[in-house]
Every structure is written in C-alpha cells, then in structure tokens.
PLY file of the C-alpha trace (Angstrom):
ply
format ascii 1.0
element vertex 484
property float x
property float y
property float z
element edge 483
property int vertex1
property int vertex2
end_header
-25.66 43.36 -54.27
-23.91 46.33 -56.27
-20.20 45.25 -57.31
-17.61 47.62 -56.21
-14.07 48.18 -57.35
-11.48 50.60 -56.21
-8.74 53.33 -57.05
-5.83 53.87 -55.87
-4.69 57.69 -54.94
-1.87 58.95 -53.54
-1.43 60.40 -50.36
2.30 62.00 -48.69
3.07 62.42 -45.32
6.67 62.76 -43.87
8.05 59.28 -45.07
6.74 59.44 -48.13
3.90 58.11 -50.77
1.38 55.73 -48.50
-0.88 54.01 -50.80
-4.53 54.20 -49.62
-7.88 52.72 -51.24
-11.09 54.32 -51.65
-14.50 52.42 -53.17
-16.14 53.29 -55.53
-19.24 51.96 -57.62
-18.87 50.34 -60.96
-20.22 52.18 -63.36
-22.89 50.95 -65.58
-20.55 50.44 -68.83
-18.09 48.43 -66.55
-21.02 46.17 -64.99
-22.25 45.31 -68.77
-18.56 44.54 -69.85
-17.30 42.32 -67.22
-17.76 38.71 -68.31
-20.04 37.43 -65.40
-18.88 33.79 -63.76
-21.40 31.11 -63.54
-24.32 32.58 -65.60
-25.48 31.41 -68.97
-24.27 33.77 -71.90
-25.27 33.43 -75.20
-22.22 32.44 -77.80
-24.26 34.52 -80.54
-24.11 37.53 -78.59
-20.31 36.89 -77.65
-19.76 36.51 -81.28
-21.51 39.62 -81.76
-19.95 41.56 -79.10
-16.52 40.58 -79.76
-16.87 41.29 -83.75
-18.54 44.51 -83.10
-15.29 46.62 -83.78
-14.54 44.78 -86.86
-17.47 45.89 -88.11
-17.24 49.49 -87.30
-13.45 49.27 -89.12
-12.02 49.74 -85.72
-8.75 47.15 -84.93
-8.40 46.61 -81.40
-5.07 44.48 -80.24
-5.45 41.31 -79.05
-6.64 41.22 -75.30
-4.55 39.12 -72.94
-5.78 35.62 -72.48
-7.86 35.45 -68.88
-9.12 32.49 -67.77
-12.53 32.63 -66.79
-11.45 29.90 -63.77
-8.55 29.23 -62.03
-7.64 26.61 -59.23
-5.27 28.64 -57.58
-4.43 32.28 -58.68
-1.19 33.77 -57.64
-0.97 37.85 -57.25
2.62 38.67 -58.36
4.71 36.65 -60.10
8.40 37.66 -58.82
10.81 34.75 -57.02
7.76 34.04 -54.37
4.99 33.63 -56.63
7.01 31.96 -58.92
7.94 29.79 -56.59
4.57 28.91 -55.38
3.22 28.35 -58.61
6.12 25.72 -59.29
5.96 23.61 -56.42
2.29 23.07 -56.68
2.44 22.34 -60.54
6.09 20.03 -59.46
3.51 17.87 -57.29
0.74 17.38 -59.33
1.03 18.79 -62.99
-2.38 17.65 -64.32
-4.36 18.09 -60.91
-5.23 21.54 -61.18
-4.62 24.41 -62.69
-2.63 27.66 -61.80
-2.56 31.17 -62.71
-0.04 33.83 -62.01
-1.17 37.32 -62.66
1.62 39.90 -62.80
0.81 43.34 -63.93
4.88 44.43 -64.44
6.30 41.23 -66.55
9.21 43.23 -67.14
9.78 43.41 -63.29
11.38 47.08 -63.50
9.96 47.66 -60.08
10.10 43.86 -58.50
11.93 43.15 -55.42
13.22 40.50 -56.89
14.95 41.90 -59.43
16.66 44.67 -57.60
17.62 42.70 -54.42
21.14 41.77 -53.82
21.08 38.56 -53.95
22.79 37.43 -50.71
21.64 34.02 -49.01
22.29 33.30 -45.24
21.89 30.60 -42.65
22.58 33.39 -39.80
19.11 34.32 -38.63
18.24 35.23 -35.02
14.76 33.00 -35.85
15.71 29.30 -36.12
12.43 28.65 -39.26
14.15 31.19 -40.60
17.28 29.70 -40.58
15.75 26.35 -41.84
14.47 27.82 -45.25
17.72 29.05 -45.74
19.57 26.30 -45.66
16.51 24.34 -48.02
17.16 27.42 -50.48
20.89 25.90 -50.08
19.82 22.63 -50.78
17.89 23.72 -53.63
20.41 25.32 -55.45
22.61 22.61 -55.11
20.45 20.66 -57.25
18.97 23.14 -58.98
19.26 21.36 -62.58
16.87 18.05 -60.87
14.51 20.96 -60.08
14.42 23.13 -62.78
15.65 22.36 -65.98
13.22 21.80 -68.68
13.93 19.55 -71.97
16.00 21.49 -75.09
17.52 24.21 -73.20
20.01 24.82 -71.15
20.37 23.45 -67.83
19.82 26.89 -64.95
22.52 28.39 -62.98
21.88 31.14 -60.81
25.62 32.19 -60.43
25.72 30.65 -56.71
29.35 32.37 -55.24
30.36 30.13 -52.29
31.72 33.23 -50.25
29.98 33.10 -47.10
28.55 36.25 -44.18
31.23 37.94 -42.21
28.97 39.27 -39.23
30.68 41.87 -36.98
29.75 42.81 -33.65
31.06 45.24 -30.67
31.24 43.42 -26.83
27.45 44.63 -25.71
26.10 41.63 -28.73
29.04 39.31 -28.32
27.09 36.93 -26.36
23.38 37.51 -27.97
26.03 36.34 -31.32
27.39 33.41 -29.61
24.10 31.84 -28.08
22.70 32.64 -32.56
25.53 30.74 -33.93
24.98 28.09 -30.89
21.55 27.65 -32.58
22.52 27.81 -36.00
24.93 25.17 -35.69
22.44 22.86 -34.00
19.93 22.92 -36.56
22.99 21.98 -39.34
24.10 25.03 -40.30
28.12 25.87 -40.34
28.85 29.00 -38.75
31.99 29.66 -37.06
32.92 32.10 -34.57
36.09 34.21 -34.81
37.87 36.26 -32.39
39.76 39.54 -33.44
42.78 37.25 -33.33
41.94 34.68 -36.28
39.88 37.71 -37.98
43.15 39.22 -38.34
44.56 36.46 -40.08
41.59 35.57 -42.18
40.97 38.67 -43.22
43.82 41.61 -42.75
41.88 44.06 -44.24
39.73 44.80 -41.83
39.82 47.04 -39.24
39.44 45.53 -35.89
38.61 48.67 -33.40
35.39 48.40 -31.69
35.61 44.27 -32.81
34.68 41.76 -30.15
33.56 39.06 -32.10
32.33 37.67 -35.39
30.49 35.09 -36.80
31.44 33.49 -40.31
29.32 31.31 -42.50
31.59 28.54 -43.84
29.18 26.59 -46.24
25.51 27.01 -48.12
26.20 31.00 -47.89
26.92 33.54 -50.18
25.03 35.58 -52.59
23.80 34.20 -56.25
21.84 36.27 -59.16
17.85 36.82 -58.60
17.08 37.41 -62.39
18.65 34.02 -63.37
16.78 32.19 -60.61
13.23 33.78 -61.69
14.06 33.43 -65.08
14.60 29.44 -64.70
11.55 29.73 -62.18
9.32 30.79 -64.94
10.16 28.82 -67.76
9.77 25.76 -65.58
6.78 27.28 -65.03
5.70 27.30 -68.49
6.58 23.83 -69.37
4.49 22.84 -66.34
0.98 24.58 -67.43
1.34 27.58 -65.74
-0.17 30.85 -66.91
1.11 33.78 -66.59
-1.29 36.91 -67.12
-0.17 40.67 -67.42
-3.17 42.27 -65.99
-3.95 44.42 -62.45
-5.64 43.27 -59.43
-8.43 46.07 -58.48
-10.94 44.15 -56.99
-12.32 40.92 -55.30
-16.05 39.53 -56.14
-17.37 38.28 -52.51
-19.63 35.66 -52.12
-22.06 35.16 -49.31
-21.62 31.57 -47.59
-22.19 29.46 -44.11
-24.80 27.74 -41.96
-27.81 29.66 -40.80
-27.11 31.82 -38.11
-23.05 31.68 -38.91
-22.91 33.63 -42.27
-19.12 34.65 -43.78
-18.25 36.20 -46.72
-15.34 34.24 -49.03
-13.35 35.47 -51.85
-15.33 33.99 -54.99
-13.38 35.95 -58.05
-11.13 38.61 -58.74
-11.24 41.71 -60.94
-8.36 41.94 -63.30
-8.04 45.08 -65.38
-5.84 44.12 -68.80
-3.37 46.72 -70.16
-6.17 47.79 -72.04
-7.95 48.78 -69.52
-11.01 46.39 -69.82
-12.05 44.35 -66.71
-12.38 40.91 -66.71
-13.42 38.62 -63.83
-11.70 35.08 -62.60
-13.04 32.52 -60.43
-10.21 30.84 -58.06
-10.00 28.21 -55.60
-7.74 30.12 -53.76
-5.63 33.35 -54.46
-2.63 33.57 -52.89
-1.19 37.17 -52.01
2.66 37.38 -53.49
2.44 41.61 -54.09
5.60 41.77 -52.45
5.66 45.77 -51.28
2.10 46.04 -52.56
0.41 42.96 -50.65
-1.08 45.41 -48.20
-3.25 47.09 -51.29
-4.36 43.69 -52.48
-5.64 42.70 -48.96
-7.13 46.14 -48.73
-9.30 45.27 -51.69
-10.56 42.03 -49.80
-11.66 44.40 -47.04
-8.72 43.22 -44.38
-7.93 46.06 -42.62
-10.80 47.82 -43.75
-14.21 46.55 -42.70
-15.07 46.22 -39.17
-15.99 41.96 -38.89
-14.48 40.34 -36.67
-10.71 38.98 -38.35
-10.71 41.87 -40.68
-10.12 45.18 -38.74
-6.43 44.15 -38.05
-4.56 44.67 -42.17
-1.54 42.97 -43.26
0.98 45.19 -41.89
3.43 45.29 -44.78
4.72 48.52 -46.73
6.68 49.73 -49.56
10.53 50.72 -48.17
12.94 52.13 -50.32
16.69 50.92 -49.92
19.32 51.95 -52.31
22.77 50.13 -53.32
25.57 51.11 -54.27
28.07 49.90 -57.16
31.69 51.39 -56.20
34.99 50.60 -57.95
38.46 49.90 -55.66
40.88 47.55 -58.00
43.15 46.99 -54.65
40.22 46.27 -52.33
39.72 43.02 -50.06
39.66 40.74 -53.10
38.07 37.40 -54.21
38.13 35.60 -51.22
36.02 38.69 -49.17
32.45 37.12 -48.12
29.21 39.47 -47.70
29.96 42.00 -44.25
28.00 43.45 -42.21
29.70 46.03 -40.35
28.36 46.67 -36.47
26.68 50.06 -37.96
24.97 47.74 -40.10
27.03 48.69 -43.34
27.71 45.76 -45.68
29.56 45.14 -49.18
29.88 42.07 -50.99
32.24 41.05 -54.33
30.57 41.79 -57.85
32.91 40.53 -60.54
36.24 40.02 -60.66
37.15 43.37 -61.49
37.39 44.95 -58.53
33.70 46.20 -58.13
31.37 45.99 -54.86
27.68 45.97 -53.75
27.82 48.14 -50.40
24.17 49.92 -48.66
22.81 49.80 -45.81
19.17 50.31 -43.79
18.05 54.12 -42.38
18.83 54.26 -38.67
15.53 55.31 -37.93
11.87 55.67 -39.08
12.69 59.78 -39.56
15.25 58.31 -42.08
13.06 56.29 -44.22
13.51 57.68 -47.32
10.57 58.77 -50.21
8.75 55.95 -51.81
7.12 57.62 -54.39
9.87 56.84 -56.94
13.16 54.68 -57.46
15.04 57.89 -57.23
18.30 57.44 -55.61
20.28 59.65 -52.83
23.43 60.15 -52.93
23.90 61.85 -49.95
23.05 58.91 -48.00
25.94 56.76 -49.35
28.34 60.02 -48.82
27.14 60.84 -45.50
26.40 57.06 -43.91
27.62 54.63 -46.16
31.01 55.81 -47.54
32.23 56.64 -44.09
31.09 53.34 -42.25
32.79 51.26 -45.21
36.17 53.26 -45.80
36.69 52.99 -41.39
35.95 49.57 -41.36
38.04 48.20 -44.60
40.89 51.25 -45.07
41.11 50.25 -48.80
37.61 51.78 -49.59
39.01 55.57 -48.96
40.28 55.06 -52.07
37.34 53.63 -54.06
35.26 55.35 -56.77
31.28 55.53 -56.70
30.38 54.53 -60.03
26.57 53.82 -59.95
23.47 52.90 -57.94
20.20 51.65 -57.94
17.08 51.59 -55.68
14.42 48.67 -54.86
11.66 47.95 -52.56
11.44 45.79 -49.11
8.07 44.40 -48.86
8.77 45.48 -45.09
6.50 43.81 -42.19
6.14 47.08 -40.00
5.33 44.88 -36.75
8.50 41.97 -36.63
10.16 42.36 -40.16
9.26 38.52 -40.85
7.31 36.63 -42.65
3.03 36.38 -43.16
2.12 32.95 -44.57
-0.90 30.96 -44.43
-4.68 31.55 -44.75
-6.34 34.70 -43.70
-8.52 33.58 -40.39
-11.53 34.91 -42.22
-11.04 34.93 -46.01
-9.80 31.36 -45.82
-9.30 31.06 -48.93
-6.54 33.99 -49.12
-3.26 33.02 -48.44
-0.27 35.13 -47.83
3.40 34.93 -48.37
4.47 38.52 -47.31
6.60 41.03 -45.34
10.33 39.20 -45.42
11.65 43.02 -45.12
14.59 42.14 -47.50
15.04 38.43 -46.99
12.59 37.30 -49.76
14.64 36.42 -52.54
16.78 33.14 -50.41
13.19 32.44 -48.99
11.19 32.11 -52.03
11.82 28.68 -52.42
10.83 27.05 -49.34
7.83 29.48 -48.63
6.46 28.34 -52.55
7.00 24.35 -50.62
5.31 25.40 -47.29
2.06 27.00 -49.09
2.06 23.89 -51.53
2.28 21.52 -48.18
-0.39 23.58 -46.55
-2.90 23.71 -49.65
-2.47 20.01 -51.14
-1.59 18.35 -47.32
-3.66 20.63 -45.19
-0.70 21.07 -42.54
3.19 21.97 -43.25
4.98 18.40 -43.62
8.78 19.87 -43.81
9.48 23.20 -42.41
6.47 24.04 -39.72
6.17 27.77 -40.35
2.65 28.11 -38.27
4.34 30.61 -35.98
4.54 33.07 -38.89
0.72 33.29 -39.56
-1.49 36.23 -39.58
-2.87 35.18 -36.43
-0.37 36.31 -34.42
-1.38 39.70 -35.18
-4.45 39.18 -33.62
-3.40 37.45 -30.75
-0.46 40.11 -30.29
2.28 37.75 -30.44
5.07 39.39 -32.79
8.13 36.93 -33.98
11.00 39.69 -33.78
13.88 38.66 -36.33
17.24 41.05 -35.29
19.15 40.06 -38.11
18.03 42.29 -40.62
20.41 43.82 -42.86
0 1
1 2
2 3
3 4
4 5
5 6
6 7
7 8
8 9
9 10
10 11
11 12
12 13
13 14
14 15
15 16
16 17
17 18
18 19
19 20
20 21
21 22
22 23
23 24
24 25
25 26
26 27
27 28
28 29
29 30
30 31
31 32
32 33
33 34
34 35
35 36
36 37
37 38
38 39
39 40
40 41
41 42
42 43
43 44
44 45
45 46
46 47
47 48
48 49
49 50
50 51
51 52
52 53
53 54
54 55
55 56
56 57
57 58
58 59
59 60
60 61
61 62
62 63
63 64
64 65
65 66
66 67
67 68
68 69
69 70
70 71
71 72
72 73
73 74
74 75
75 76
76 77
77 78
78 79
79 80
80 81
81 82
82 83
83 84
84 85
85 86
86 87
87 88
88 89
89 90
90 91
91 92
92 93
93 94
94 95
95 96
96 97
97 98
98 99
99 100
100 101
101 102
102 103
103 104
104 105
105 106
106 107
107 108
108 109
109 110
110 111
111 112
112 113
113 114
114 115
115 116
116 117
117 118
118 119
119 120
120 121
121 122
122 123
123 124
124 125
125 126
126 127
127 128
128 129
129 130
130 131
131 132
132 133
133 134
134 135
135 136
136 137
137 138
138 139
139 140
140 141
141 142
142 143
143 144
144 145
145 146
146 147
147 148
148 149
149 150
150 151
151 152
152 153
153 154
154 155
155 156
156 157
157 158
158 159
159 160
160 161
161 162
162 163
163 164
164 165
165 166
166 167
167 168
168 169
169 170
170 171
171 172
172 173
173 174
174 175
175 176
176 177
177 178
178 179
179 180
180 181
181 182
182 183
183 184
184 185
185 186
186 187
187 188
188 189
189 190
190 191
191 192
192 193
193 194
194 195
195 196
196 197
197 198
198 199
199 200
200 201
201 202
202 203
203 204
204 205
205 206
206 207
207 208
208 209
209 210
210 211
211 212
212 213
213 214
214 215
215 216
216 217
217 218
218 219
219 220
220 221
221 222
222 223
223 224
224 225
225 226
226 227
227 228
228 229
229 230
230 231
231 232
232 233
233 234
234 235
235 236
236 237
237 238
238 239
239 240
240 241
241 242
242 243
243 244
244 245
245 246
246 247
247 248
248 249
249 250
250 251
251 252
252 253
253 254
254 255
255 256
256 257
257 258
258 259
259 260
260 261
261 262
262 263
263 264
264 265
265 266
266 267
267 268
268 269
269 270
270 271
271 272
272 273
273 274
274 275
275 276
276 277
277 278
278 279
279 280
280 281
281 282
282 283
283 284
284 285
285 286
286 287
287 288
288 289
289 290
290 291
291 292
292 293
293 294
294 295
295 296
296 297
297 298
298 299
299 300
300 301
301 302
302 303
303 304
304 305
305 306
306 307
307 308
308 309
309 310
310 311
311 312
312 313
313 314
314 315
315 316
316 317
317 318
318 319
319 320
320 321
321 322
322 323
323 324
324 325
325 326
326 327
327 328
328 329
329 330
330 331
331 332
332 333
333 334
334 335
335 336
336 337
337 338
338 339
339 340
340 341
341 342
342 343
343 344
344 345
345 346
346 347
347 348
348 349
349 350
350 351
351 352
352 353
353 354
354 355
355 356
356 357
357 358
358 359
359 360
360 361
361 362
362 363
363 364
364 365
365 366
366 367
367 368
368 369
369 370
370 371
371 372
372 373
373 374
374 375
375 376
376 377
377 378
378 379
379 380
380 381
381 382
382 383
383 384
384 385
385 386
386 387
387 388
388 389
389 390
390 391
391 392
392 393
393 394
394 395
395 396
396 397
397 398
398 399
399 400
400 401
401 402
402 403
403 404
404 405
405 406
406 407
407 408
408 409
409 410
410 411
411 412
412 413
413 414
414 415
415 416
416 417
417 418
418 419
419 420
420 421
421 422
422 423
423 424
424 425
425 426
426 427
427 428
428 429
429 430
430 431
431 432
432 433
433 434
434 435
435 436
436 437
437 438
438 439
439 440
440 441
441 442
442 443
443 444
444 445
445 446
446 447
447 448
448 449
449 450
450 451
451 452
452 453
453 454
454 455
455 456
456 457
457 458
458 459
459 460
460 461
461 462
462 463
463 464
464 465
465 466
466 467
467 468
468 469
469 470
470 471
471 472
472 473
473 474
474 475
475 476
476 477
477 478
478 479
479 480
480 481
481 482
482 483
C-alpha cells in the first residue's frame, strides 16, 4: 500500500480562510527517509546515514528528539493537552509513556494563551457546569496538584470576582429555572432583581434589566499562561515529552476478523522544523488541535472517506474574536465581577489601575470576521462594542482604547460544546474539541475524563458520554446558550 501524506492550501470564501486538505503521494526521497516502525534496520547503515553530512563538511542542527513509540500521543500541547498528558502521567508515572507534540511551543497563536481567562459555574448544560466547578476545586489546591520539588509553588492569579449575567424580561425565567439548576448541583449563584442590583452595583444602568444572575463563589477569571506554564513543568518532572514538530499524516493499519475488516490509526507522520519526516507509533493519539482539530481528523480520513463512521467530520473551525484593553481610572472599580451585558457585551477588571478586558461575539454568521490572520478591527469595538459598554456602565463614555488583541475559538459549528471520547471508527482517536471559547476553565477536568476513560474504560467522576462524537451521527446536538 503506497503511503500518502497531505498539504494544506488555502482556500477564501466570504468568512474567511477555510483550511482544506488535499493527498498527495510521498515522493520517493520522503519514502526512503522516513524511519519505518517495526522493521529491522541495520545500526551500520544508521551510523552511516546519520554521519553522511559530516563527511561531506556539511553541519546540520540537531533534529528534535522523536520517539520512535509512544503510549499515548497528544496533538497540541496548550491547557487541554497539557492537561491530558498530566492526569494520565499523575495516575501512573512509570506505566506508560506520553508524548505531546506541539508544532508552536511559543503558543503565539494558542487559544490558550490569548483567551481571557474567565471561569464560570453558569452554564445552561449542567456537565458543563460540573467541570467548572472541578476547575474550581482544582485551583484551590492547585500547589497538591502541581508543584514540583525546588521551585516555586504555581499560582495562576485566581481573582475571586464572580459573573454578573444580565438579562431583559423575554429570558428572565429561562435564567431563573439555569440558576435553579446550578444551585442544585452545588454551585452558588444568586439571583438579583433591579432593586438589590442597584445597590450592589450603582454603576450600572438598569433600563431594559429584568433580572440577573450573580456567581458568589468558585468564579472569576485567573491567568491562562501561568496555569499552562505550571501544567508543563509538572509535566516535565513527570516524563512527559514534549516535541516541536507538525502533524501531516496518519500511517493506517489494516485490522479485524475475516469478513469484518477496519482500518486503525497505527503511527503518525511528524514533520520537524527541519522539514524531515519522521514516523511514531502510538497507543492512542488524542486530538487537542484546538481551532485546527478538524485538519488533524481530516488527515485520519474523518470527514473525508466514504466508510461507514467517517463521512460525518469533526465539526469544529477556526473563529476569530478580538478583545479589547481600554483605560477608565473612575470606572466600576475593584469589586466589579466579569458582565455580560443582554447584547452579549462583557468587561472584566485587569489590574488595579483602572484597565478592562471588554469584546464580545459577531451577531451573526455574515459577521464572522477573517481568519486568515490575528489582525484586529477596530471598527467592531467602535461600532458594537464601545456603544453596548458605555450604555450599559455610563462611566465607559469616558474611557480610552488603549490596545487589543485577537485569538481563536476552536468553535463546534453544530452545539458550541464539547467532542470527547473515541472516534466510533478510529477507536483509537480520541477527541477533546470544539468548547467555542470555554476551553481554558475546562481543560482540567476534560484532561481527568479522557484519563478515566483510557486507564478505567468508562468516566468514574464527571460522566461526559453525552458529549461524544456519536451524537453527530445519531443527530442529537447538546445546545449550550451560554456562550459568551
């Protein structure tokens, strides 16, 4: 069987870059050079091979260090991978190993790095309100977890300041029967009439205010770089390995009873930043590409070939969101928690010197804007943003736009929540995918769930089987309406 690989070209249409894939075959040059898994080579001939250059006076940098085998191999190796590849090294250290391949270690365009940072109990979905409040948990004993021997214990910068969701009458009572929820599965959320909201918080502007719903413990917003940082070096001191190289291509290997044949995942291609392909075996891989899982399960042929299991893909997409740092020294102050105005506006606190996070989602799918870069428009804060924010909190007409940045949803385009679990045909690809802005507080308990699921066979804490791939197949979408 001819190995094939693929490339990645570009392709625009009116919301922007859509990344497709199209096969090609490996040439002859790359089919020589890739180290082949589970056939006899001859060390003499590696020796020769690899001291060829040397020879020839030609110094070639050291190539990253790729295992040949892995136990588990994680794709991406933001807050979710990270977080995989720690709680299945936390449980058994010297059972197996694990491999995190990451192609950007500087994590310029990670969601991770670029999110927020907010963490909420007040979900719409009650598993989803369960991880949050382990992420809670979590954090709260964050230096048990993660702290690793001569250095310093982590801190992710938790700030205790709680959501502040606002709603008009026509989602007073949808609020109401959330928080009813919320509350019942532990959570402390308290509802507040225009009455104590103008006490709380005088700031605001109340017109158009019915009701509101106000997180009074376990929410607030903390710093993502700080918790994959302490992720990682855990990590590290655990065995992990972290490889910078690409994913472009999955080795399939033909296996099954007569008469039921299925093909399975056997290796992946990894191109180094060198550009020379190497191949490693895994166990399992597990899919943590963030706003690029969709290519990697393209390159296992979900989506793409026509067997039954694999002509539905992994629905999740690059979205481009942008925030927005603004300066107002008199604005609602230190004790202001994260709001989320009924347009769908929020701000939060950054500092103590009067600066604030603000943004907010496009309307629409005609608003979605380009995802071809990290570029950021302006006109959208002037024009939706700036308008929303200064109505709702008068003390923002007087604030100062001072800089911005733009990241990446990994957005599910069917229920914006979350894909875990094995692939019903490649079982031995598992996916932790499409949050649509609600990764970073979810890392940690989805990294547990997988762990339960591949050591355990079943999810012991948080049962999270409603969120598997399956239900695209069976048409059975888990719609989440709190997304900010």
């Amino acid at each position: 069987m001819l190995r094939t690989s693929y490339h990645l070209f570009r392709c625009f249409n009116k919301r922007g870059l859509l990344w497709k894939q199209s096969p090609r075959y490996l040439t002859e040059d790359e089919k020589r050079d890739l180290p082949a898994i589970g056939r006899y080579r001859s060390p003499w001939k590696m020796f020769k091979k690899e001291m060829k250059d040397y020879v020839e006076g030609n110094i070639t940098p050291v190539e990253p260090e790729i295992p040949l085998e892995t136990d588990a191999l994680i794709i991406g190796g933001g807050a979710i991978g990270s977080s995989v590849a720690f709680w299945l090294k936390q449980r058994n250290p010297k059972g197996f190993t694990v491999t995190v391949i990451e192609r950007d270690p500087g994590y310029t365009q990670a969601s991770s790095m670029l999110a927020v940072g907010g963490i909420r109990h007040q979900f719409s979905v009650p598993e989803n309100v369960q991880m949050s409040m382990f992420t809670s948990e979590f954090f709260r004993n964050i230096k048990e977890y993660l702290s690793v021997l001569d250095s310093d214990p982590p801190d992710v910068q938790f700030n205790h300041q709680g959501y502040l969701f606002l709603v008009p009458e026509e989602r007073a009572e949808y609020l109401a029967k959330s928080v009813e929820m919320q509350n019942n599965l532990g959570a402390k959320i308290r509802l507040m009439n225009p009455e104590k909201l103008a006490q709380k918080f005088p700031w605001l502007n109340l017109d158009g205010i019915a009701l509101a719903s106000y997180g009074m413990e376990g929410e607030g917003w903390f710093d993502p770089w700080l918790l994959v940082r302490a992720l990682k070096a855990k990590n590290i001191s655990l065995g992990v390995q972290y490889v910078k190289a690409e994913v472009v291509d999955f080795d399939m290997k033909e296996m099954g009873l007569p008469g039921k044949k299925e093909w399975v995942l056997n290796s992946t291609v990894l191109k180094s930043p060198e550009g020379k392909l190497f191949k490693c075996r895994m166990s399992y891989v597990v899919n943590c590409a963030g706003p690029w899982a969709g290519q990697i399960a393209q390159m296992a042929g979900i989506g793409i070939r026509k067997e039954e299991g694999l002509s539905i893909p992994l629905p999740v997409e690059p979205r481009k969101r942008f925030v927005y740092v603004v300066h107002c020294p008199d604005g609602p102050g230190i004790e202001a928690p994260l709001t989320i105005d009924t347009t769908g506006v929020y701000f939060r606190r950054e500092g103590l010197g009067g600066y604030y996070l603000c943004g907010a989602s496009p309307s629409s799918e005609e608003e979605e804007p380009d995802t071809s870069n990290l570029d950021v428009d302006f006109s959208f804060y002037e024009n939706h943003v700036w308008p929303a924010l200064s109505y709702r909190v008068p003390k923002f007409e007087v604030s100062k736009l001072k800089s911005a940045w733009a990241g990446f949803y990994d957005y599910n385009t069917v229920d914006q929540n979350l894909i875990i679990g094995h692939h019903p045909y490649h079982t031995n690809m598992l996916f932790a995918n499409g949050l649509s802005g609600h990764g970073i507080q979810h890392a940690i308990p989805i990294g547990r769930a997988l762990m339960e699921l591949l050591i355990d066979g079943e999810y012991k804490t948080i049962d999270l089987s409603r969120f598997e791939f399956q239900r695209f197949i069976d048409n059975e979408p888990i719609q989440e309406m709190a997304i900010v």
